[in-house]
MITIDREN-326087 format. One record per residue: residue number from 0; residue in three letters; x, y, z of N, C-alpha, C, O in turn. Coordinates in steps of 0.02 Angstrom, whole numbers, plus 50000, padded with zeros to 5 digits. Each point is the difference from the previous one (the first is absolute). Example, Ala and Ser with C-alpha at 12.3 -4.5 7.8 and 13.67 -1.06 7.14 Angstrom:
<rs>
R     i    aa      nX      nY      nZ     caX     caY     caZ      cX      cY      cZ      oX      oY      oZ
R     0   ala   50660   49716   50390   49955   50059   50000   50045   50060   50000   50052   49999   50033
R     1   ser   49930   50054   49931   50042   50059   50003   49961   50055   50037   50025   50055   50008
</rs>
This chain:
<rs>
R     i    aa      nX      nY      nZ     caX     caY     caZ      cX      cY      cZ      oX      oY      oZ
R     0   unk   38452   55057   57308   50046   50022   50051   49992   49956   50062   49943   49999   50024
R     1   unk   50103   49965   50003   49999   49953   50047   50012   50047   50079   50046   50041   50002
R     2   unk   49920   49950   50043   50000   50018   50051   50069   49989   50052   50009   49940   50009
R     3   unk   50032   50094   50020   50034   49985   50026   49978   49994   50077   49962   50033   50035
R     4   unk   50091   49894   49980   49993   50004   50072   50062   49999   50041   50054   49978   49980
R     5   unk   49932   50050   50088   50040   50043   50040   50007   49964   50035   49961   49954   49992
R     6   unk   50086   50036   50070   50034   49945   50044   50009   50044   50068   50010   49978   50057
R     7   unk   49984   50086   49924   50013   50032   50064   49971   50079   49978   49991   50020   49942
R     8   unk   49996   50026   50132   49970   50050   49967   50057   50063   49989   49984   50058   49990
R     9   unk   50085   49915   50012   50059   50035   49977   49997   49995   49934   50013   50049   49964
R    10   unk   49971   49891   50011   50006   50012   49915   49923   50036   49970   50001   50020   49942
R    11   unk   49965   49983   50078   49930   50042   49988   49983   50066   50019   49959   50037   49973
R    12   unk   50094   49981   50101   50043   50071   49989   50045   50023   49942   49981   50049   49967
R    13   unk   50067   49925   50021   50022   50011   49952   49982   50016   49926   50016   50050   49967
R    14   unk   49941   49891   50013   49966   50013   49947   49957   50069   49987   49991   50027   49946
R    15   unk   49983   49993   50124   49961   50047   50005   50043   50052   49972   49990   50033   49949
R    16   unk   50066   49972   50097   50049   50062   49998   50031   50002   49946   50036   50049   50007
R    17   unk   49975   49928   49937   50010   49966   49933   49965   50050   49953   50023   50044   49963
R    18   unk   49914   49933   50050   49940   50010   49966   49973   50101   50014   49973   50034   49956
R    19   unk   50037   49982   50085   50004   50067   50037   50026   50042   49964   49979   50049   49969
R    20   unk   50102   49909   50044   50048   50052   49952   50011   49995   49943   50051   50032   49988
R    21   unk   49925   49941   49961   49975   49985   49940   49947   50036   49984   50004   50035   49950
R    22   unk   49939   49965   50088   49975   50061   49980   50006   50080   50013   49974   50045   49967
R    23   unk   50065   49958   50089   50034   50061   50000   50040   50040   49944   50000   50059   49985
R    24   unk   50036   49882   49987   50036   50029   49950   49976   50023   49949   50013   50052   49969
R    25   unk   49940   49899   50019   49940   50001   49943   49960   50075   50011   49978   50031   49952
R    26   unk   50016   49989   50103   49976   50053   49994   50049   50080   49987   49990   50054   49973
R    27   unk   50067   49912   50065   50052   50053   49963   50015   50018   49932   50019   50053   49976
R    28   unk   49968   49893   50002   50025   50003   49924   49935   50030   49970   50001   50027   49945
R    29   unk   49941   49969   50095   49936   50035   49944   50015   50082   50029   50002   50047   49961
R    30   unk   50008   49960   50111   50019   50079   50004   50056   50027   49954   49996   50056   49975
R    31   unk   50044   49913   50018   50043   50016   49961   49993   50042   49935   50016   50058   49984
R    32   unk   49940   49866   49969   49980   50013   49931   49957   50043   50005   50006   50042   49955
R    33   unk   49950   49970   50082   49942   50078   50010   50042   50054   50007   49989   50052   49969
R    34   unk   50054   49942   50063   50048   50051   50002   50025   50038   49969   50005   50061   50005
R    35   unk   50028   49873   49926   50070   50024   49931   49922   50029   49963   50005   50059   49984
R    36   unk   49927   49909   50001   49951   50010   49975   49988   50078   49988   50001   50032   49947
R    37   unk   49987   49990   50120   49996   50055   50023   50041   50059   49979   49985   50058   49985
R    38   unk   50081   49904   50017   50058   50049   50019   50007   49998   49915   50036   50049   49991
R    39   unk   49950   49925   49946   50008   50010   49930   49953   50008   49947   50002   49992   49939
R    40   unk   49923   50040   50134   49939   50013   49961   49992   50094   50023   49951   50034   50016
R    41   unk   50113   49982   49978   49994   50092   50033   49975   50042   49928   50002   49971   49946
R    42   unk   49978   50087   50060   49997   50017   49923   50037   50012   49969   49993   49995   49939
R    43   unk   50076   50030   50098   50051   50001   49959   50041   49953   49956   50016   50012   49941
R    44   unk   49997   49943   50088   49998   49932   49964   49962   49995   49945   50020   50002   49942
R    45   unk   49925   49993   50077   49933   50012   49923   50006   50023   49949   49990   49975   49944
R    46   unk   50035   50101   50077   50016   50017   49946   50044   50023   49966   50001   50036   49950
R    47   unk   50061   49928   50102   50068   50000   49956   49980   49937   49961   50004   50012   49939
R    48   unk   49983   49944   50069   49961   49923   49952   49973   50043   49938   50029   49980   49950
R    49   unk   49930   50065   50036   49943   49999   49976   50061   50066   49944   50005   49999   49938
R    50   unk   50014   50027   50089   50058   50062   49975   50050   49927   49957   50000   49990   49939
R    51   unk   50023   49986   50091   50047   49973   49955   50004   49934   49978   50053   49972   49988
R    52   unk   49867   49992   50003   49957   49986   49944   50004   50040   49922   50015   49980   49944
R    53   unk   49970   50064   50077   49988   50064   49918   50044   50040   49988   49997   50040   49954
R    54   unk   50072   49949   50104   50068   50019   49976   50025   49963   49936   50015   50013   49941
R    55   unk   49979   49909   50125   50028   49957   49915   49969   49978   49947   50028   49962   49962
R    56   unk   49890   50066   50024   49981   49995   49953   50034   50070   49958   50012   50000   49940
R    57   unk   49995   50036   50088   49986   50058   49945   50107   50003   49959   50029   50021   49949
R    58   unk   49992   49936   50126   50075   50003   49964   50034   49948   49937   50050   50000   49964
R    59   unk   49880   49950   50048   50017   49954   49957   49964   50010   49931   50009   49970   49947
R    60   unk   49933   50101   50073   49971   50015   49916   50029   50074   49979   49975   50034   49956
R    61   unk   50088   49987   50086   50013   50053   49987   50026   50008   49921   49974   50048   49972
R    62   unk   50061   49923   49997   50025   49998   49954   49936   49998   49938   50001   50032   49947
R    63   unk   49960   49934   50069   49914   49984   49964   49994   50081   49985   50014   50031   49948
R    64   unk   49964   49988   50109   49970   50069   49996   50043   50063   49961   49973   50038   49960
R    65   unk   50095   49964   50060   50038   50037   49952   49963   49995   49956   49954   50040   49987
R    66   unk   50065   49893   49973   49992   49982   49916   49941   50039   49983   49995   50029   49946
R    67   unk   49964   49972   50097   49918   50000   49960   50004   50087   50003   49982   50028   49948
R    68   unk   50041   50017   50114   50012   50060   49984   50033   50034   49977   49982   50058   49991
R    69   unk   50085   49920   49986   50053   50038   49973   49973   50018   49914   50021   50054   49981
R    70   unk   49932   49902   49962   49984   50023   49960   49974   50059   50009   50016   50053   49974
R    71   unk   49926   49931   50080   49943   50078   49991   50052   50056   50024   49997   50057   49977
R    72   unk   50046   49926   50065   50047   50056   50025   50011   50044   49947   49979   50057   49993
R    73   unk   50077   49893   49947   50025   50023   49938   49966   50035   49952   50026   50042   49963
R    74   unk   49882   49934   50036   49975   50023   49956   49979   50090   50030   49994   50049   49964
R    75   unk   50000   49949   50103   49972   50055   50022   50064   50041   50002   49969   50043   50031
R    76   unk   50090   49983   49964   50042   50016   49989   50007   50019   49921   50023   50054   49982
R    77   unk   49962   49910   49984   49992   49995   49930   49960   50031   49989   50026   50016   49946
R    78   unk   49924   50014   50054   49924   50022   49984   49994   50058   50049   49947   50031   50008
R    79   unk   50123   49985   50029   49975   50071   50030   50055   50042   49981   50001   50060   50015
R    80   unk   50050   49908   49947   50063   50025   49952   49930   50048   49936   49984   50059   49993
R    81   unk   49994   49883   49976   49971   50031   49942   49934   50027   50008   49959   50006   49955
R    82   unk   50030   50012   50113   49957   50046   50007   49932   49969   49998   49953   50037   49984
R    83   unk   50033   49901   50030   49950   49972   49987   49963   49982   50049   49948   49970   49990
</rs>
């Protein structure tokens, strides 16, 4: 990084004031992101995430699970016909 040099102390004001508000912003933008951080770590959020996670698992094995109960359904229906 080459050192810059200044010709007057208007341009070394400037730079300063440059440099200032550059980090000003820089710091806005980290309040910011602490902020949205904040503002989408509530519990509710959580556990609407966490709820409809195992929504769409269970909607995408809903059809799974029928299958596997509708035999025993049939058989227990069956076997309380004949008294068994």
């Amino acid at each position: 990084m080459e050192k810059k040099k200044y010709s007057s102390y208007a341009e070394l004001d400037r730079d300063l004031e440059i440099l200032k508000l550059e980090k000003e912003i820089n710091y806005q933008k980290l309040v910011l992101s602490i902020q949205k951080t904040k503002e989408s770590i509530t519990p509710q959020k959580i556990v609407n995430g966490f709820v409809s996670s195992y929504t769409d698992y269970f909607k995408n094995s809903y059809p799974k699970i029928l299958q596997s109960i509708i035999p025993f359904v049939i058989n227990w229906f069956i076997n309380k016909k004949r008294g068994n």
